[in-house]
N, C-alpha and C positions, 0 to 999 in steps of 0.2 A: 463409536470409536473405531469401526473395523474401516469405515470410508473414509476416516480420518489418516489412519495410519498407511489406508492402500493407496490416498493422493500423496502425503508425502514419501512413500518411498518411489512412487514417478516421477515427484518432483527431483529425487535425489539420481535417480535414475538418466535422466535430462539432465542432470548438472546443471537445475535451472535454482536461481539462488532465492532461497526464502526463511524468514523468521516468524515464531509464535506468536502471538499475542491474545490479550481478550481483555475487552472492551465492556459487553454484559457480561452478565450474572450467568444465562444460558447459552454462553458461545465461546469456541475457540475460534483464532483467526489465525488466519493462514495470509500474512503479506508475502507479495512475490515482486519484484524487481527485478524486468525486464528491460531492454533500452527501450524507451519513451513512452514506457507506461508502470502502473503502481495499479496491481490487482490488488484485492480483501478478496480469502474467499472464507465463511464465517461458516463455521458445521455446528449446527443448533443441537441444543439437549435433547429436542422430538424429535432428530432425527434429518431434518429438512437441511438445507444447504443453501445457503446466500451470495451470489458471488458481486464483484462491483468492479467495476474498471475505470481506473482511470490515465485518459490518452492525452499524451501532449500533442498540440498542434506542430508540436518541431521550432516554434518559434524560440531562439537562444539570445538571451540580452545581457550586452556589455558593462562590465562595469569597473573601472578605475579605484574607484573611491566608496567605499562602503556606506560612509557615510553621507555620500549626495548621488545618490540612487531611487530614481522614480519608484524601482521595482520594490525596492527595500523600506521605500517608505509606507508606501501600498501595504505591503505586508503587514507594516507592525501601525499603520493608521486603521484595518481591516481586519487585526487580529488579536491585536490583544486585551485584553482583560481592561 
């Protein structure tokens, strides 16, 4: 709990913007949203610490019309349930 609380108050420190979550049973998750990236950093109930990044390539795509969208259809042909 003490590494938990000493990352966020750096993070707050930083003015860098993050919210809570938890996902397992044995973790709290620290997301941070940075421009063109979306960390997880998970601080385990033994203690240990997982972090995960994920980088956009920068690549940004157009779209008019929500509903005749390659990208949107991708999404929801790739995701859901």
């Amino acid at each position: 709990m003490q590494e938990l609380l000493r990352f966020l108050n750096m993070l707050e420190e930083k003015k860098i913007y993050y919210q809570l979550n938890k996902v397992r049973d044995e973790a709290i998750m620290v997301e941070i949203a940075v421009p063109g990236q979306h960390w997880e950093v998970e601080f385990m109930e033994d203690g240990s610490i997982e972090i995960e990044k994920f980088i956009s390539p920068g690549e940004i795509f157009a779209c008019k019309d929500i509903s005749n969208s390659k990208e949107i259809d991708d999404l929801f042909r790739d995701f859901s349930d």
